[in-house]
PDB file of N, CA, C, O and CB in Angstrom:
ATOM      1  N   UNK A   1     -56.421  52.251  47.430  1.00  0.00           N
ATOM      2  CA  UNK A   1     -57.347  51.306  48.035  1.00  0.00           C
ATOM      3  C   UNK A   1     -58.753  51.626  47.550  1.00  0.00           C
ATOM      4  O   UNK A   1     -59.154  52.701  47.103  1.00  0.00           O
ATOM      5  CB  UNK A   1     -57.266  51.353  49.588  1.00  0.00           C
ATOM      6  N   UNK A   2     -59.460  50.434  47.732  1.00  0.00           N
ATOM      7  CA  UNK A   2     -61.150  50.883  47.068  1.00  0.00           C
ATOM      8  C   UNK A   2     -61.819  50.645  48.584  1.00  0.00           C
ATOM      9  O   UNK A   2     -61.322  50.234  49.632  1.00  0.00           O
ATOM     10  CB  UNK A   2     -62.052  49.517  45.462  1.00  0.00           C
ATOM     11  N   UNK A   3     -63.273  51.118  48.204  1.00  0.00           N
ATOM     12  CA  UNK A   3     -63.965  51.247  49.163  1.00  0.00           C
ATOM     13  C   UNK A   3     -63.826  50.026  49.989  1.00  0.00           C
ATOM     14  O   UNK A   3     -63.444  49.892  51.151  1.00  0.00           O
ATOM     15  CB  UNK A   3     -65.178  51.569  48.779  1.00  0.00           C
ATOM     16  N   UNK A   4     -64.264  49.088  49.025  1.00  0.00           N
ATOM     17  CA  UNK A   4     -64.219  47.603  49.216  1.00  0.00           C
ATOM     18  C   UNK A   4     -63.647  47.254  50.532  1.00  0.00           C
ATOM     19  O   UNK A   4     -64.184  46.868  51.570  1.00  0.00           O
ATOM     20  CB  UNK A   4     -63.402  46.918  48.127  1.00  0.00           C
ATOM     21  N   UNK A   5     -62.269  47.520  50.180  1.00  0.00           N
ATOM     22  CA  UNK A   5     -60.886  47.713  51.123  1.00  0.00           C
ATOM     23  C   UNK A   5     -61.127  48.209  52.309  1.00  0.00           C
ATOM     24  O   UNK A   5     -61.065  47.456  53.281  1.00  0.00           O
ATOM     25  CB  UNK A   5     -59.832  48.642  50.591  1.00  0.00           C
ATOM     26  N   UNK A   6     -61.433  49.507  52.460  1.00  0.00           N
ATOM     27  CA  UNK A   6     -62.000  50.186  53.746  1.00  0.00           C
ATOM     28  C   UNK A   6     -62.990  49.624  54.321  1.00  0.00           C
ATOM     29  O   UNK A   6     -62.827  49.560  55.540  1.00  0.00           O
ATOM     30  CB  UNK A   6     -62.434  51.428  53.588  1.00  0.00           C
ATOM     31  N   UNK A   7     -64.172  49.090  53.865  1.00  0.00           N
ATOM     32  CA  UNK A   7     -65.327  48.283  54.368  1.00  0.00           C
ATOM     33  C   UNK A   7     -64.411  47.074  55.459  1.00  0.00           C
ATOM     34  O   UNK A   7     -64.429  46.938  56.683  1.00  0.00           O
ATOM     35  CB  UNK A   7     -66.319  47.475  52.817  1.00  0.00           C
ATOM     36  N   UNK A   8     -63.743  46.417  54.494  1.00  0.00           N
ATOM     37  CA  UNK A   8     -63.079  44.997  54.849  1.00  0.00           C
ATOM     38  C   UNK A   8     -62.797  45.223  56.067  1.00  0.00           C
ATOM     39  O   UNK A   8     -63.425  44.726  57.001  1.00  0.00           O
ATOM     40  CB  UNK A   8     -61.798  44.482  54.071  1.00  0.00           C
ATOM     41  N   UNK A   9     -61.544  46.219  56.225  1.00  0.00           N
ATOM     42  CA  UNK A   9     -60.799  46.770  57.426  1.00  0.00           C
ATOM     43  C   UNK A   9     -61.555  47.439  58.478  1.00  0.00           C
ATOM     44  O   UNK A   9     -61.089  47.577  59.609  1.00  0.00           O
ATOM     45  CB  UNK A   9     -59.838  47.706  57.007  1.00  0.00           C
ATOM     46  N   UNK A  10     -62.950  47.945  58.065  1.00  0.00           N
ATOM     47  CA  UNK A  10     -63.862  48.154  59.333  1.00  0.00           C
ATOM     48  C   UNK A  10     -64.410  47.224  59.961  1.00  0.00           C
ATOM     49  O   UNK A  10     -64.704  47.205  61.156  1.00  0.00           O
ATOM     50  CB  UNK A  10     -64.846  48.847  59.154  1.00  0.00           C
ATOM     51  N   UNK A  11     -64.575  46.366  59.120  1.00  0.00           N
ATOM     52  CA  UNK A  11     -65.245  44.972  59.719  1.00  0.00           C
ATOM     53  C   UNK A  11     -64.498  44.162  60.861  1.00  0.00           C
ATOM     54  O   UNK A  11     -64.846  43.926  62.018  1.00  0.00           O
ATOM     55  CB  UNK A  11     -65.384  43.911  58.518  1.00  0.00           C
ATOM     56  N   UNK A  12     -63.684  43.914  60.357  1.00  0.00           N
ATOM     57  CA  UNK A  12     -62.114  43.715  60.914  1.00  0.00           C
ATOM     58  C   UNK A  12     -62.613  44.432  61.914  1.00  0.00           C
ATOM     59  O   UNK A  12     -63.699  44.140  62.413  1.00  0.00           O
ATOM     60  CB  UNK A  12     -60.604  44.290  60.092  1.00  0.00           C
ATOM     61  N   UNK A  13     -61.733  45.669  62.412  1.00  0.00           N
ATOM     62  CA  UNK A  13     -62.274  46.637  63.783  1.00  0.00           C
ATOM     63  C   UNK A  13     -63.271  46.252  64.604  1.00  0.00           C
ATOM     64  O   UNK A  13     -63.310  45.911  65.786  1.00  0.00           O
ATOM     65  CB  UNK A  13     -62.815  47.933  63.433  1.00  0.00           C
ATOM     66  N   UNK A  14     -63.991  46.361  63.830  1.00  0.00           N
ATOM     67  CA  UNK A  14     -65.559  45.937  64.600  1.00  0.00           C
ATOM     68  C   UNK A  14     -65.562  44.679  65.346  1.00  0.00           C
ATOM     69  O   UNK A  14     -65.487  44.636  66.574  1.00  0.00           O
ATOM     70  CB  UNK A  14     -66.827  45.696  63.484  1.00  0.00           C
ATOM     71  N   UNK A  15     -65.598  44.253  65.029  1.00  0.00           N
ATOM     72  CA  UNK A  15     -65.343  42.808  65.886  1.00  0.00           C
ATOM     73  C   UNK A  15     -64.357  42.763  67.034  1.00  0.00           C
ATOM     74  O   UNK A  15     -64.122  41.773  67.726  1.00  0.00           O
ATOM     75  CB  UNK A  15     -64.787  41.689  64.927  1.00  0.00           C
ATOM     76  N   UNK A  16     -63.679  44.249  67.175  1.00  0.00           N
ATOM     77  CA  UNK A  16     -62.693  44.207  68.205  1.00  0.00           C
ATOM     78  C   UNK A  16     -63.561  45.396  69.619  1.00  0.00           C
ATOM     79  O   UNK A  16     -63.630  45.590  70.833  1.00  0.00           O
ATOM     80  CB  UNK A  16     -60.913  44.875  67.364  1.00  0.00           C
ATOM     81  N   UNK A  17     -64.039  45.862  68.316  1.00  0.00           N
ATOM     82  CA  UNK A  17     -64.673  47.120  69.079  1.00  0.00           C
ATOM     83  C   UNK A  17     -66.070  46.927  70.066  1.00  0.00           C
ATOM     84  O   UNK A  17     -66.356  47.652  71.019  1.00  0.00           O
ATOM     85  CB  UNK A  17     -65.087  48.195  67.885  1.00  0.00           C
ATOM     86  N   UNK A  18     -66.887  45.707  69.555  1.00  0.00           N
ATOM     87  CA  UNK A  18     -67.863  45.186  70.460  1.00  0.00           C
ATOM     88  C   UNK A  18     -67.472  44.919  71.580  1.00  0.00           C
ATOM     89  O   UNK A  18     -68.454  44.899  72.322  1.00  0.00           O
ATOM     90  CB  UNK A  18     -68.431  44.192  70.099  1.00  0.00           C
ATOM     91  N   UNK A  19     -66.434  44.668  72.192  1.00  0.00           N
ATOM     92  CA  UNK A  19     -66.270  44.213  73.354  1.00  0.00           C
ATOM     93  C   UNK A  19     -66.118  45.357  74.324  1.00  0.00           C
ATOM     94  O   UNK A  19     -66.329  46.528  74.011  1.00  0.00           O
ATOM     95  CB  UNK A  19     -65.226  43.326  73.339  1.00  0.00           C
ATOM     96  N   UNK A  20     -65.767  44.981  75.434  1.00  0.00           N
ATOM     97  CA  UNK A  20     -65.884  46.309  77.012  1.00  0.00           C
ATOM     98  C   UNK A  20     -65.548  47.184  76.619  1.00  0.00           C
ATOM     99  O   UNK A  20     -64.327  47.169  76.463  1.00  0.00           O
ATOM    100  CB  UNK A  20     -65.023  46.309  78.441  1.00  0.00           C
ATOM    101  N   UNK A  21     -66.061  48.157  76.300  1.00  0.00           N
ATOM    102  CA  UNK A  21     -64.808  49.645  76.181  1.00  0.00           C
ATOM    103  C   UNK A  21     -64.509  49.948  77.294  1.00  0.00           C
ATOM    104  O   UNK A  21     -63.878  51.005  77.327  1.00  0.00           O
ATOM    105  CB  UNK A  21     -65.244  51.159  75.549  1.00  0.00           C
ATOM    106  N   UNK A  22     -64.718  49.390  78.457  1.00  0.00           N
ATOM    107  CA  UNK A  22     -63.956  50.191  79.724  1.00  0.00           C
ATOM    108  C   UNK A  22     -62.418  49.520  80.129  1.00  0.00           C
ATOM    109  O   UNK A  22     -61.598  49.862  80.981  1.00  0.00           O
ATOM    110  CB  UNK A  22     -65.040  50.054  81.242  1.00  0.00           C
ATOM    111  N   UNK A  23     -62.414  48.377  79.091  1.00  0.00           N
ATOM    112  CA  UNK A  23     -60.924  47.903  78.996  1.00  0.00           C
ATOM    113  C   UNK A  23     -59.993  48.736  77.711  1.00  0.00           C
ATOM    114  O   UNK A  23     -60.184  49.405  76.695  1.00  0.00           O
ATOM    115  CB  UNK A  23     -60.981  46.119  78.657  1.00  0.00           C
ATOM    116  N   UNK A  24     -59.185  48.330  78.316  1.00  0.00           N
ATOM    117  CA  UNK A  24     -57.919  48.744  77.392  1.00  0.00           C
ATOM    118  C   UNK A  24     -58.226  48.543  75.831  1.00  0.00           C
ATOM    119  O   UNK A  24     -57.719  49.520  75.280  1.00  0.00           O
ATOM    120  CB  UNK A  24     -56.549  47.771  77.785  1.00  0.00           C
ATOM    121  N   UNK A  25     -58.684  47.916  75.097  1.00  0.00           N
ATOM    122  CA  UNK A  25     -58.349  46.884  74.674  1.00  0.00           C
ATOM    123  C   UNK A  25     -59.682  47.861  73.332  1.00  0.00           C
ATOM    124  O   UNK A  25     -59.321  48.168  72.195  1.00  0.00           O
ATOM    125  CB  UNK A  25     -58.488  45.177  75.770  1.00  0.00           C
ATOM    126  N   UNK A  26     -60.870  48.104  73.787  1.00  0.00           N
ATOM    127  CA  UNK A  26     -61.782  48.698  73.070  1.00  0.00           C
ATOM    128  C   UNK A  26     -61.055  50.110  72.842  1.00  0.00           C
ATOM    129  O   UNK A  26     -61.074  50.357  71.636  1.00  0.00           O
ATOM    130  CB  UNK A  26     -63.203  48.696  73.787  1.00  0.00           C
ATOM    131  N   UNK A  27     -60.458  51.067  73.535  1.00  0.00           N
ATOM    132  CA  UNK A  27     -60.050  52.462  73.562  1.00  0.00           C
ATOM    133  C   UNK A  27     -58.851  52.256  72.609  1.00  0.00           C
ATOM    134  O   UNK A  27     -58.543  53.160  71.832  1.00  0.00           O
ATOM    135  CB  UNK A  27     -59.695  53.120  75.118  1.00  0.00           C
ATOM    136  N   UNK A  28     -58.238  51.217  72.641  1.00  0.00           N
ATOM    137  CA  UNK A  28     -57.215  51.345  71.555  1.00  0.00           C
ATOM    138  C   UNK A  28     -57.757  50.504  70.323  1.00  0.00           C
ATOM    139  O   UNK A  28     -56.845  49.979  69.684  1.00  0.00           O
ATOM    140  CB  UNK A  28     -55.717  50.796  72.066  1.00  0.00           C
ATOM    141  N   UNK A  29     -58.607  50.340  70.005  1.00  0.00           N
ATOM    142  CA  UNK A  29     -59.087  50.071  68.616  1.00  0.00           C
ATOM    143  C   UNK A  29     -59.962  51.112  68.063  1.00  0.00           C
ATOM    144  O   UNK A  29     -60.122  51.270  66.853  1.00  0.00           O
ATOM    145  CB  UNK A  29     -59.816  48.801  68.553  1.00  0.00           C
ATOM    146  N   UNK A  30     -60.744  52.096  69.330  1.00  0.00           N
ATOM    147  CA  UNK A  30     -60.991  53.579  68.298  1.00  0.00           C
ATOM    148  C   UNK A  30     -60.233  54.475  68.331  1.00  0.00           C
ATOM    149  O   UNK A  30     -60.647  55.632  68.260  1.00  0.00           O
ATOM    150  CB  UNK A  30     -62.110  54.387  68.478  1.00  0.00           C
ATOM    151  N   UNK A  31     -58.795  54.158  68.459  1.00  0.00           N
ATOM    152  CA  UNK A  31     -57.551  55.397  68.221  1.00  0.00           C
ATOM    153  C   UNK A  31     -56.354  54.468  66.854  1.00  0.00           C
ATOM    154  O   UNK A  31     -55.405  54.992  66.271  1.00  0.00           O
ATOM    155  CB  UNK A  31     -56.377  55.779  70.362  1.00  0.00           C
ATOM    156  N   UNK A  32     -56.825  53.104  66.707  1.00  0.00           N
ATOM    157  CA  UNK A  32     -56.187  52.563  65.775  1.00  0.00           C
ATOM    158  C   UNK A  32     -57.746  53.273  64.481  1.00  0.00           C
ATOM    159  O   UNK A  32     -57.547  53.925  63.456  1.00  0.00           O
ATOM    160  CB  UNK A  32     -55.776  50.544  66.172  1.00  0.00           C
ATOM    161  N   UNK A  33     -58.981  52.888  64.975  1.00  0.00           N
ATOM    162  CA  UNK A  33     -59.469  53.487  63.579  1.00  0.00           C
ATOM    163  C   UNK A  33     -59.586  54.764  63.398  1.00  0.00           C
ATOM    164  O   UNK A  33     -60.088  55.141  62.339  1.00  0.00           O
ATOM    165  CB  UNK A  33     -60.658  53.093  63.207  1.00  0.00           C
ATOM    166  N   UNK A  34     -59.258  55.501  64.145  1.00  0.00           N
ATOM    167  CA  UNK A  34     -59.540  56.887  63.983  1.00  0.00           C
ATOM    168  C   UNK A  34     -57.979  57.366  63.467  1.00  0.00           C
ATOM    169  O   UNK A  34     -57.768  58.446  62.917  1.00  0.00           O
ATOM    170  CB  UNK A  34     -60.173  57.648  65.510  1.00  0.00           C
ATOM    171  N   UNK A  35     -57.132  56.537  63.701  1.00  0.00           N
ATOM    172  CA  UNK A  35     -55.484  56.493  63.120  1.00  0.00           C
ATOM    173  C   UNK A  35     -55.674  56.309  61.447  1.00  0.00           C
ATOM    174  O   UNK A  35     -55.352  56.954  60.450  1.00  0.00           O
ATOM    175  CB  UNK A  35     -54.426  54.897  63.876  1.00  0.00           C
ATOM    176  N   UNK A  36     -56.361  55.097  61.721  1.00  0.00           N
ATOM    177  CA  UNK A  36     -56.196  54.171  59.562  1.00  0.00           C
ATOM    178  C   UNK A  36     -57.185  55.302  59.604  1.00  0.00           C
ATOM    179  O   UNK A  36     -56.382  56.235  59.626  1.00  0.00           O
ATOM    180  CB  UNK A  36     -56.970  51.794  58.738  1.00  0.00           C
ATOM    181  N   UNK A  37     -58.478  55.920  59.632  1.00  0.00           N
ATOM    182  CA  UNK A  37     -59.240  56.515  59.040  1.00  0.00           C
ATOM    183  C   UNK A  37     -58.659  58.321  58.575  1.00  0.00           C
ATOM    184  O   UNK A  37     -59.340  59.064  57.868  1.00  0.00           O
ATOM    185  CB  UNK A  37     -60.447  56.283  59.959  1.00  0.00           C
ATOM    186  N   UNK A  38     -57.385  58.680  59.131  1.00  0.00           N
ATOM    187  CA  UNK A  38     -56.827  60.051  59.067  1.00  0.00           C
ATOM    188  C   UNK A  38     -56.057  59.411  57.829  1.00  0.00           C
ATOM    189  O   UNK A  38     -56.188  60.127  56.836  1.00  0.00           O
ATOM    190  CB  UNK A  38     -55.913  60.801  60.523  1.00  0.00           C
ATOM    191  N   UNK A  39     -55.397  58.428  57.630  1.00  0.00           N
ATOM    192  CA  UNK A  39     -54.949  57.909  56.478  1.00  0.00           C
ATOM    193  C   UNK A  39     -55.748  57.389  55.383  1.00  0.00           C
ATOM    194  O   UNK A  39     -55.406  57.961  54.348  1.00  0.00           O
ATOM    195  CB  UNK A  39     -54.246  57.073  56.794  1.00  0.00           C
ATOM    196  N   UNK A  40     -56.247  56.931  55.274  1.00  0.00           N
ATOM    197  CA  UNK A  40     -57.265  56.968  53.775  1.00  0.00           C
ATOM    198  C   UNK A  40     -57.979  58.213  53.785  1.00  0.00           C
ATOM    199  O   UNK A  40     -57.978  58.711  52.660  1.00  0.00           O
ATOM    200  CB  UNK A  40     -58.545  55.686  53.641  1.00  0.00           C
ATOM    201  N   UNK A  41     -58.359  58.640  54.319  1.00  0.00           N
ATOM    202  CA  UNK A  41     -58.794  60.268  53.838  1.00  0.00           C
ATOM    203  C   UNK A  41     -57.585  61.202  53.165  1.00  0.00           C
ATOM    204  O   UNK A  41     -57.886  62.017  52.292  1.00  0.00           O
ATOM    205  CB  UNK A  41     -59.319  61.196  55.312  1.00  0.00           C
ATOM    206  N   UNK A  42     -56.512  61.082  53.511  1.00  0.00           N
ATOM    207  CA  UNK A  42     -55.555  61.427  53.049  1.00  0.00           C
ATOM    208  C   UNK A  42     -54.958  60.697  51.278  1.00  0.00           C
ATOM    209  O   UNK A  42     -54.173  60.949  50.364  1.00  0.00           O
ATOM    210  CB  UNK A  42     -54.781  61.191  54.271  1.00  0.00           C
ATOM    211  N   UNK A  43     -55.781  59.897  51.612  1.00  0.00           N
ATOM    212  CA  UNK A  43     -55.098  58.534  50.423  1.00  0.00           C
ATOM    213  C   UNK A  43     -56.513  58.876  49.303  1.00  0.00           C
ATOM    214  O   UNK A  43     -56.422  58.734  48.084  1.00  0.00           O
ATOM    215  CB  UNK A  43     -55.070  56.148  51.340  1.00  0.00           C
ATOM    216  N   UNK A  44     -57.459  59.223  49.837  1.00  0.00           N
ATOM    217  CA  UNK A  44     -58.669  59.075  49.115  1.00  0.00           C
ATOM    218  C   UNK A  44     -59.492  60.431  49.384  1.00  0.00           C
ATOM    219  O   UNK A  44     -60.233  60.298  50.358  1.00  0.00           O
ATOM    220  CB  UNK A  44     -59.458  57.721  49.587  1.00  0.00           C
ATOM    221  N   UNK A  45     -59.550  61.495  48.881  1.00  0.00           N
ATOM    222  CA  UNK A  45     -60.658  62.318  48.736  1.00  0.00           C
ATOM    223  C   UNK A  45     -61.732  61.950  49.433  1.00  0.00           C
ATOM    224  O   UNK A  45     -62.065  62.452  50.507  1.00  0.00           O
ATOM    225  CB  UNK A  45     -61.011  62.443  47.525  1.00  0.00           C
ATOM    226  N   UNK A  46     -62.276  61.114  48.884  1.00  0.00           N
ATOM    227  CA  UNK A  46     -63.629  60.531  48.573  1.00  0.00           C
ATOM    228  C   UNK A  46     -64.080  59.574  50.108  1.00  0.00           C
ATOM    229  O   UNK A  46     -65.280  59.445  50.347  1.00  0.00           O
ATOM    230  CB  UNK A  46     -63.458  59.425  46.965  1.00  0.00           C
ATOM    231  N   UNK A  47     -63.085  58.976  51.032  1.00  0.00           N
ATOM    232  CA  UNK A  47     -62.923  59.114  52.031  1.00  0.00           C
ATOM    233  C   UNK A  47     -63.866  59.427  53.456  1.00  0.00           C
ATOM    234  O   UNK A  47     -63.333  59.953  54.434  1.00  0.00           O
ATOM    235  CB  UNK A  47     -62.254  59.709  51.723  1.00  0.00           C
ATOM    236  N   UNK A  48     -65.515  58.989  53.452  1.00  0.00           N
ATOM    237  CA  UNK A  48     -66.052  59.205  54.404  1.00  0.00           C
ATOM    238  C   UNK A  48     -65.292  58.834  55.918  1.00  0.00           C
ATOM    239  O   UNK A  48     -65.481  57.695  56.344  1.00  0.00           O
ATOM    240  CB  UNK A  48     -67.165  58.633  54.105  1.00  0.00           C
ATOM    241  N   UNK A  49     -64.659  59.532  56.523  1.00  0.00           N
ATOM    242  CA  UNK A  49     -63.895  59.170  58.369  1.00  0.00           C
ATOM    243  C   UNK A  49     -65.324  59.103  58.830  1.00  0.00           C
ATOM    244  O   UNK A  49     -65.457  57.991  59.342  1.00  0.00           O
ATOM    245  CB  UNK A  49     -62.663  60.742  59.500  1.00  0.00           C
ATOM    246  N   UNK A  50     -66.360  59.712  58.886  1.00  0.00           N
ATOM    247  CA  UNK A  50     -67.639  59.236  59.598  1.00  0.00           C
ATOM    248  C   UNK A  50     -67.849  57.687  59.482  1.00  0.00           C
ATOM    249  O   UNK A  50     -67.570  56.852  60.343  1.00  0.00           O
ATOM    250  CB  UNK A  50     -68.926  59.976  58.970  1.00  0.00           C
ATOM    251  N   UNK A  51     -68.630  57.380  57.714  1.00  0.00           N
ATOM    252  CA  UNK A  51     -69.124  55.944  57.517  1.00  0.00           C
ATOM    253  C   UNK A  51     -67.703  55.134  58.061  1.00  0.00           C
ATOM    254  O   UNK A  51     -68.106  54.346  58.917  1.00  0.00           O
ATOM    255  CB  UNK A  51     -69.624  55.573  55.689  1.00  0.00           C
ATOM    256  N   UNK A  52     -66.718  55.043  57.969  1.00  0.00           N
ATOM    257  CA  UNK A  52     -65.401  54.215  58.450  1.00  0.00           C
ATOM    258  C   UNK A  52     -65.868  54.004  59.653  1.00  0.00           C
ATOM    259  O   UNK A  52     -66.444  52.938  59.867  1.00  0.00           O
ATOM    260  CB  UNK A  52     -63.878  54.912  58.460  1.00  0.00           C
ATOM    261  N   UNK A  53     -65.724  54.958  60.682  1.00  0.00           N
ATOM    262  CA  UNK A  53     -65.844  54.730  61.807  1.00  0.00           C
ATOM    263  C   UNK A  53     -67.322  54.562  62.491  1.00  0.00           C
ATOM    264  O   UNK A  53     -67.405  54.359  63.702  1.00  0.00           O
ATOM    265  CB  UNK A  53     -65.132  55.613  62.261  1.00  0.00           C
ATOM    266  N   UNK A  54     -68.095  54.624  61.939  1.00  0.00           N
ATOM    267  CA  UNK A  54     -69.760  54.153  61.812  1.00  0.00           C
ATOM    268  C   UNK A  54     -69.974  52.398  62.094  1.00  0.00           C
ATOM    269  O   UNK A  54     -70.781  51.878  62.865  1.00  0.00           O
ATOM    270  CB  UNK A  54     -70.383  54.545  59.944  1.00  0.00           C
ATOM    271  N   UNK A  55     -69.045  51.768  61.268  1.00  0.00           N
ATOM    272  CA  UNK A  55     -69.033  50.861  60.563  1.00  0.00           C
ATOM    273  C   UNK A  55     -68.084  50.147  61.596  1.00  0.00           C
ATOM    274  O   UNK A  55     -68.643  49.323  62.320  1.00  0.00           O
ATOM    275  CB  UNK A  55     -68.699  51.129  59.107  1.00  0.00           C
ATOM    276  N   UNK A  56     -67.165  50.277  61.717  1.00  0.00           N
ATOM    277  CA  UNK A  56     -66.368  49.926  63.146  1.00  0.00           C
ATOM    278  C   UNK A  56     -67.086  50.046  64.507  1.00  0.00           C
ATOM    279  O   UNK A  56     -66.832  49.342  65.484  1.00  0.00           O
ATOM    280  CB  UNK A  56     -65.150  50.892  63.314  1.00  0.00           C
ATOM    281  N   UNK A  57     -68.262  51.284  64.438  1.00  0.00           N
ATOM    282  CA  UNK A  57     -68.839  51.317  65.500  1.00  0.00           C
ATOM    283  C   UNK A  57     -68.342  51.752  66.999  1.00  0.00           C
ATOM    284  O   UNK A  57     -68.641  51.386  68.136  1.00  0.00           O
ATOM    285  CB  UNK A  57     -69.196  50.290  65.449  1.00  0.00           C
ATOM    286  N   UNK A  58     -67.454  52.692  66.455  1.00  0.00           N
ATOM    287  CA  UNK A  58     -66.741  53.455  67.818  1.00  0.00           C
ATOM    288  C   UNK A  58     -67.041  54.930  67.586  1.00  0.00           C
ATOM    289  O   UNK A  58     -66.805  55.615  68.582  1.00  0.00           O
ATOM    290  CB  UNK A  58     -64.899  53.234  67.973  1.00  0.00           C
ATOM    291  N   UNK A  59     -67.460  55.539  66.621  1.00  0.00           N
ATOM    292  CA  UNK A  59     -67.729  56.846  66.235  1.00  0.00           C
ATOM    293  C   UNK A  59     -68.548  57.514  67.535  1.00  0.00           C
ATOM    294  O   UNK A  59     -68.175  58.455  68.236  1.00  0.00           O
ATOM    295  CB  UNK A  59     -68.579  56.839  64.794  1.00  0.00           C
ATOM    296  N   UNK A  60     -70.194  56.469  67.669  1.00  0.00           N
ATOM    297  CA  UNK A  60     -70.689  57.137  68.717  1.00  0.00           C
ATOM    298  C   UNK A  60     -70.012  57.006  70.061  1.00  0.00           C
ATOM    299  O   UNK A  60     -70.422  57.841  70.869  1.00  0.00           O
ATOM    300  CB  UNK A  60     -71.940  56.784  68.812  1.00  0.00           C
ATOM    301  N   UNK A  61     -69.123  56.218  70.501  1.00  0.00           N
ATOM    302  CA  UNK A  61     -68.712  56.022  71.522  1.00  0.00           C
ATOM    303  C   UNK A  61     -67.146  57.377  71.993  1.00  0.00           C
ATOM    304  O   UNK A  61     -66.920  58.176  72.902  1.00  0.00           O
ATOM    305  CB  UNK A  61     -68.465  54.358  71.345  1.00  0.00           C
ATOM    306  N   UNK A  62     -66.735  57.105  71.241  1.00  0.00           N
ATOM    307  CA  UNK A  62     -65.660  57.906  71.319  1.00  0.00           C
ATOM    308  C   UNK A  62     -65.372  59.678  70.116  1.00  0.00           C
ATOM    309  O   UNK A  62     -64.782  60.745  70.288  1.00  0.00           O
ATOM    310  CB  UNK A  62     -64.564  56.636  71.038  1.00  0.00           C
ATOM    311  N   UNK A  63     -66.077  59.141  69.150  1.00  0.00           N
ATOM    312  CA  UNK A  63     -65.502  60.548  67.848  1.00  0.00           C
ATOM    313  C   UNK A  63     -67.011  61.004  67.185  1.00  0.00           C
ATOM    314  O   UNK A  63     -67.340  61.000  65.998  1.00  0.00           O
ATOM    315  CB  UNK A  63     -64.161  59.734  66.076  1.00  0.00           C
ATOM    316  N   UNK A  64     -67.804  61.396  68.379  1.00  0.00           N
ATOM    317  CA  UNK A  64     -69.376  62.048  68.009  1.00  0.00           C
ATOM    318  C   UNK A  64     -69.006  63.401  67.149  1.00  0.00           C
ATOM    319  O   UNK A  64     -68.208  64.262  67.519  1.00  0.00           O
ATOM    320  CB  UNK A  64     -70.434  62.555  69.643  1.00  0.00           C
ATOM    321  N   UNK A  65     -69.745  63.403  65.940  1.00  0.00           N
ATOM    322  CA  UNK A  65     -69.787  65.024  65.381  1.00  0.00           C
ATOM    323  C   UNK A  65     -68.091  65.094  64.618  1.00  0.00           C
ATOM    324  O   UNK A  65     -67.408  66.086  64.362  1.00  0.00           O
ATOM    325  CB  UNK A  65     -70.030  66.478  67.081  1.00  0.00           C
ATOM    326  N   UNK A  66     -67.849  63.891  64.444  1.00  0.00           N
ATOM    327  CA  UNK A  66     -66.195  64.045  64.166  1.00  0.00           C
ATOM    328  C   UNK A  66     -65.796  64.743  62.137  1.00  0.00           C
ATOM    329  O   UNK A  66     -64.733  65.072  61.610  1.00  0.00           O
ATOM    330  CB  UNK A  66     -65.402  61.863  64.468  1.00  0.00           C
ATOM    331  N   UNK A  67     -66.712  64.711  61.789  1.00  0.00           N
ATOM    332  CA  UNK A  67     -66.246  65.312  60.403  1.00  0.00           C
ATOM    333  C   UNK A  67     -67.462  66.790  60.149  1.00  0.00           C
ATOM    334  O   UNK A  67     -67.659  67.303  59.047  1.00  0.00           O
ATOM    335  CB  UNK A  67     -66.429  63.804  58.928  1.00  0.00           C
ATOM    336  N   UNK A  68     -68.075  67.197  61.334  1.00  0.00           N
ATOM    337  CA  UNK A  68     -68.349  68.486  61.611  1.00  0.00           C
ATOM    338  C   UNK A  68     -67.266  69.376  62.172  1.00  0.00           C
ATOM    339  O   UNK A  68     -66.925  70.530  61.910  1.00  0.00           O
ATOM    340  CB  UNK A  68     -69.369  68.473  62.421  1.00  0.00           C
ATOM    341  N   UNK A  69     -66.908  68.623  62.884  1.00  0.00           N
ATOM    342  CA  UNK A  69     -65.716  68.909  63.750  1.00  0.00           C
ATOM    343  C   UNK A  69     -64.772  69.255  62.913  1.00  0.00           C
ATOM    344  O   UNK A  69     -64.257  70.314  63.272  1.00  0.00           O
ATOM    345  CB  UNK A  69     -65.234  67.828  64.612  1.00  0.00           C
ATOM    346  N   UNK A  70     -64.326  68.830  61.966  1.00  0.00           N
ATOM    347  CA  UNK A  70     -62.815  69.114  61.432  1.00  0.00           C
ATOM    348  C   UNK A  70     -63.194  69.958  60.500  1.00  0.00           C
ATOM    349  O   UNK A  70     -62.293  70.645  60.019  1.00  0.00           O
ATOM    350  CB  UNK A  70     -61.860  67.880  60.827  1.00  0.00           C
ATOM    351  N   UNK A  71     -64.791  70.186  59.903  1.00  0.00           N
ATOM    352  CA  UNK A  71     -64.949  71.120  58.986  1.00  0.00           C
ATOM    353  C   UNK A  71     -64.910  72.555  58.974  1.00  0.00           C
ATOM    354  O   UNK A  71     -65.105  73.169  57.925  1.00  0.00           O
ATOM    355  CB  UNK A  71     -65.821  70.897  58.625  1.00  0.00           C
TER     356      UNK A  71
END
């Protein structure tokens, strides 16, 4: 996949992720991107899981400090 690709599919997210997070509905779209984002890092080196989930816009909400974290 190219970046391109990953952009696309955050965008995608995002638009799911603006809505309530105190519903169901937001909490399982930052465990679906924080899911696809453990997989293209795997698929891709090169692979920012921060900018992915930046970009989806659940990072600060749910996965703060998340590629300090795994370092």
């Amino acid at each position: 996949m190219t970046r391109k690709d990953y952009e696309r599919i955050a965008r995608v997210l995002n638009a799911f992720s603006s809505m309530d997070t105190s519903r169901p509905l937001g909490l399982a779209v930052a465990v679906i991107a924080d899911s696809l984002a453990l997989v293209f890092a795997a698929d891709n080196p090169r692979f920012s899981r921060d900018r992915f989930l930046a970009v989806v816009d659940v990072q600060a909400k749910y996965f703060a400090n998340s590629e300090k974290e795994a370092a």
